[in-house]
C-alpha positions, -999 to 999 in steps of 0.1 A, spaced: -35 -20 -75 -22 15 -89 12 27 -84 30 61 -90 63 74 -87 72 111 -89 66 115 -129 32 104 -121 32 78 -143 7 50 -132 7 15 -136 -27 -4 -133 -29 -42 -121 -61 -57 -112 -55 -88 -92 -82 -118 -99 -56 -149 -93 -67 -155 -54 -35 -164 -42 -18 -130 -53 -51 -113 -33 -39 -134 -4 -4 -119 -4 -14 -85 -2 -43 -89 19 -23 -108 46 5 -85 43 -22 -54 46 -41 -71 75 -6 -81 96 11 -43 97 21 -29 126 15 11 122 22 40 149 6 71 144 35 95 145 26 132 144 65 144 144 70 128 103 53 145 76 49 117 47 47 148 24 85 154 30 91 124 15 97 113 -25 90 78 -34 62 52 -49 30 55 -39 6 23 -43 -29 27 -42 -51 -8 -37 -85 -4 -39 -101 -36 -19 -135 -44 -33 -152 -66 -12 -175 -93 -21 -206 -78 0 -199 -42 -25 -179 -30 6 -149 -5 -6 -116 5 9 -85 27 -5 -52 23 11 -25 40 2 13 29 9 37 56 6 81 57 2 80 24 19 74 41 54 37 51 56 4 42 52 -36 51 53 -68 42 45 -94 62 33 -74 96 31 -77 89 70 -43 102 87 -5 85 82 11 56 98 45 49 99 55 16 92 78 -3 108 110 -7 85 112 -37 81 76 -44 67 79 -15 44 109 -27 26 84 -59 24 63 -46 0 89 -40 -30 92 -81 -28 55 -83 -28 46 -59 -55 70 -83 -76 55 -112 -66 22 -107 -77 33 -84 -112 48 -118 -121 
């Protein structure tokens, strides 16, 4: 789990404690996205997380979470997020830094 704000400064956190991969697994796996051509993420400032899944077959996935309000995986194209589960992941990336 890498983060970055607009200084580019990163902050690295590998996450071995299962039940912190839980929480942002299930919080990954249960969004609801719409592909929304009209909003260009790159208008946006704000904290983007990047969370490299490793999966235990060697299987790897990058997804990005951007300003709260958009997400991809795989440099594949943008979703908007609904608010509600955006906001949502401020509470979890304080959950599992603790």
């Amino acid at each position: 789990l890498a983060s970055s704000a607009a200084s580019d400064v990163y902050k690295r956190q590998e996450l071995s404690d299962v039940e912190k991969i839980k929480t942002v697994t299930n919080y990954l796996n249960h969004l609801k996205m719409e592909k929304n051509s009209s909003v260009d993420p790159e208008d946006y400032d704000g904290m983007i997380s990047d969370i490299q899944v490793n999966y235990a077959g060697g299987k790897e996935c990058m997804v990005q979470h951007m300003a709260n309000q958009f997400v991809r995986k795989d440099g594949g194209p943008w979703y908007q997020l609904e608010k509600e589960e955006g906001l949502r992941w401020d509470s979890i990336l304080e959950e599992v830094s603790g």
